[in-house]
C-alpha positions as CSV (number, residue, x, y, z in Angstrom):
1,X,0.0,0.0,0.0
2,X,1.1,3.5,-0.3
3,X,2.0,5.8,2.1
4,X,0.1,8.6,0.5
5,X,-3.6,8.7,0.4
6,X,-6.1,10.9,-1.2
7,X,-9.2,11.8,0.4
8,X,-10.9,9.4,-1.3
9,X,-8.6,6.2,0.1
10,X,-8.8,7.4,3.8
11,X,-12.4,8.0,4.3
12,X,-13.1,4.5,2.7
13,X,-10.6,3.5,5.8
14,X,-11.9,6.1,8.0
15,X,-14.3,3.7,10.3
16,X,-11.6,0.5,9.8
17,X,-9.5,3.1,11.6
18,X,-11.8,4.7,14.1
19,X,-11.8,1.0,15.3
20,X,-8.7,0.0,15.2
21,X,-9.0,-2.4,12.6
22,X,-6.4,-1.6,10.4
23,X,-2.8,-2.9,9.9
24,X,0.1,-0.4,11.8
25,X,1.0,0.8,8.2
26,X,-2.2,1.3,7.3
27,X,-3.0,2.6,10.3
28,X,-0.1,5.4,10.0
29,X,-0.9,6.5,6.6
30,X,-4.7,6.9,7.5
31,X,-3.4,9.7,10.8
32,X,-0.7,11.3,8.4
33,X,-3.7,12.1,5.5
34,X,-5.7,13.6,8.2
35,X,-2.8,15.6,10.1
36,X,-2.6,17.2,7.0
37,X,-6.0,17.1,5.4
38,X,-8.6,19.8,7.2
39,X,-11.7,18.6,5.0
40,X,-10.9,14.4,5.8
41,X,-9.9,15.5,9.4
42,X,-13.3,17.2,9.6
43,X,-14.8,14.1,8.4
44,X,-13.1,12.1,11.1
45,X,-13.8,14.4,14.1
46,X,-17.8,14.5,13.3
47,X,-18.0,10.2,12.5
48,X,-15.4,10.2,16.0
49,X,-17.7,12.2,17.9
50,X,-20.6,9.9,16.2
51,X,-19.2,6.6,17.3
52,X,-18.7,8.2,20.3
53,X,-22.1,9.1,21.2
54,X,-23.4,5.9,19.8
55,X,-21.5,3.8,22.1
56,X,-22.2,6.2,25.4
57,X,-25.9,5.6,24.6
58,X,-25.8,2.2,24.6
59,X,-23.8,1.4,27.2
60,X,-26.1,3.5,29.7
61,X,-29.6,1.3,28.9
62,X,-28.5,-2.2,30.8
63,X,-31.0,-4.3,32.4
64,X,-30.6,-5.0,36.1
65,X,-28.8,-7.8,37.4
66,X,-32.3,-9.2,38.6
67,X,-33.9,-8.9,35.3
68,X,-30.9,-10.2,33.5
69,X,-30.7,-13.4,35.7
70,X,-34.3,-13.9,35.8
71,X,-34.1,-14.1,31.9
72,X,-31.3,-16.3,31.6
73,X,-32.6,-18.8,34.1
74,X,-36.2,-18.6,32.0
75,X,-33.9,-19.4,28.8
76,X,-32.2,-22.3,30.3
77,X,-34.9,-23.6,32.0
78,X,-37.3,-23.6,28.7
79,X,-34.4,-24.8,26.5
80,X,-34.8,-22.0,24.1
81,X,-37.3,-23.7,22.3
82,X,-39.8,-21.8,20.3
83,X,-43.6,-21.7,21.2
């Protein structure tokens, strides 16, 4: 791969890189486009702050212990078997 990509390259890689996904080469080439690219590193900041929001909002609805136990107990106990 090459060390320099256009816009077009990194924001095909933009959410492989947001999670971590891609090779350290990769990886590196991706960050040095957006150090020096104000439109992709725009991009990357809003789809960063995105992700970011996404996961903080999901992570806050979790079912109580109880409820959680109560289910898995149900599912065991039933055998998971379709009425």
């Amino acid at each position: 791969m090459e060390d320099d990509l256009d816009c077009g390259d990194c924001l095909e890689r933009l959410y492989a890189y947001l999670d971590r996904e891609l090779a350290p080469k990769e990886s590196s080439a991706v960050r040095t486009h957006l150090d020096e690219c104000v439109g992709c590193e725009d991009n990357f900041a809003v789809e960063e702050r995105f992700l970011k929001l996404v996961r903080d909002c999901c992570t806050e609805d979790v079912a109580p212990n109880e409820l959680r136990n109560r289910i898995v107990t149900r599912l065991r106990t039933e055998g998971g078997a379709p009425r």
